[in-house]
N, C-alpha and C positions, 0 to 999 in steps of 0.2 A: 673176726666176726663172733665167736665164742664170747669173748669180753663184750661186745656191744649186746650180747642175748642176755648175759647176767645182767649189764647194767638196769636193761629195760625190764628186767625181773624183781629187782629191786628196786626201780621207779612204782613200778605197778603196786608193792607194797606202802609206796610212802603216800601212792594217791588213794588207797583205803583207809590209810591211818592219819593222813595231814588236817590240819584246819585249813577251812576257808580257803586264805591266803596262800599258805604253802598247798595247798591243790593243784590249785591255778597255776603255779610254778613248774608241780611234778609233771604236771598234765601235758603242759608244753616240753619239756625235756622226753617226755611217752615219744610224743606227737613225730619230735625231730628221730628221735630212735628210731621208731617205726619208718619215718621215710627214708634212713639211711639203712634199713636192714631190704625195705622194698627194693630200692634201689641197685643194694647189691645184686641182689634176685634177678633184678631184670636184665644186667650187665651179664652176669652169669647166664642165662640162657642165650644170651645174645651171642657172646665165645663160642655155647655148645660145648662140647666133650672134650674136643680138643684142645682148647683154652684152658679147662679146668684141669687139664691132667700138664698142663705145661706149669701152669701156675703151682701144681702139684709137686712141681721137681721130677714130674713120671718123663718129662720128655725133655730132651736139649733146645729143641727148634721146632715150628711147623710151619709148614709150607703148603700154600694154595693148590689147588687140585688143578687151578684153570687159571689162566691168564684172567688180569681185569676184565678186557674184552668182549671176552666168548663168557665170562661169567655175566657180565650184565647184556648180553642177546638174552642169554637165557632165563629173562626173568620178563615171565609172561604177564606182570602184573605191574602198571606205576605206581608212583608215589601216592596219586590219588585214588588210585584203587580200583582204577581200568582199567578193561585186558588192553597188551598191545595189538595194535594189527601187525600181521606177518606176510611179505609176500612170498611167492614160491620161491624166490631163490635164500631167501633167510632162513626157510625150510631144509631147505638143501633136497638133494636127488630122493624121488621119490621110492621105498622098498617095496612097493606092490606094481604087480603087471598084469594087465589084462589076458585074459585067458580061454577060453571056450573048453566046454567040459567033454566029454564023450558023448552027448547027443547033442553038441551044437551051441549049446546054452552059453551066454556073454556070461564072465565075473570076473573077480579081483582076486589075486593070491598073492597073499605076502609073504616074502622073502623070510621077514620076521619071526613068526610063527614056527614054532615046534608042529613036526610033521606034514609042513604046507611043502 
C-alpha cells in the first residue's frame, strides 16, 4: 500500500501540471487509486485487529471465538437492517428472580449485578 500512496502522490502532481488531454488520463488513474486504496480500507476493518496483525506476521493462525452458529444467533441485526425477533428459549434461562423485599414489596433481582 505504501507504493500505491506514492503513486497517487505523483498522479496528483501530473493532474496540476498536465494539459487538457493528459488530465483527463491522470485524473482516471487518481480515480482508480483512490478506489483501490478505499478498498483496502474497508477489507481492513472488516479483519479488525486480528487480521491485521496476522497479515502482520505478529501471529501464526486465528481462530474463531464461536462456532458459525452461535455466532450468527448472536447477531441481533439482518441483512436488511432489522432487529431479529427472539423467543424465550433463544434467550436462554432467564438471570433475574422475583423477590419481595423486607416490607413485602414485589421486584426483580439479578443474579448479574455486582452486589445484587
Amino acid at each position: 500500500m505504501p507504493q500505491i500512496r506514492k503513486q497517487l502522490e505523483d498522479v496528483r502532481k501530473l493532474v496540476a501540471e498536465a494539459s487538457n488531454e493528459g488530465k483527463e488520463k491522470a485524473k482516471a488513474i487518481e480515480a482508480e487509486l483512490v478506489a483501490m486504496l478505499d478498498d483496502h480500507k474497508h477489507r481492513l476493518l472488516e479483519m479488525g485487529t486480528p487480521g491485521r496483525l496476522l497479515i502482520a506476521g505478529e501471529f501464526e493462525d486465528v481462530l474463531p471465538l464461536e462456532d458459525a452458529d452461535a455466532l450468527e444467533q448472536a447477531k441481533p441485526v439482518t441483512p436488511s437492517g432489522q432487529m431479529k425477533k427472539r423467543s424465550a428459549e433463544d434467550r436462554g434461562p432467564s438471570q433475574c428472580a422475583s423477590s419481595n423485599d423486607h416490607e413485602g414489596r414485589a421486584g426483580r433481582r439479578c443474579h448479574s449485578r455486582r452486589g445484587a
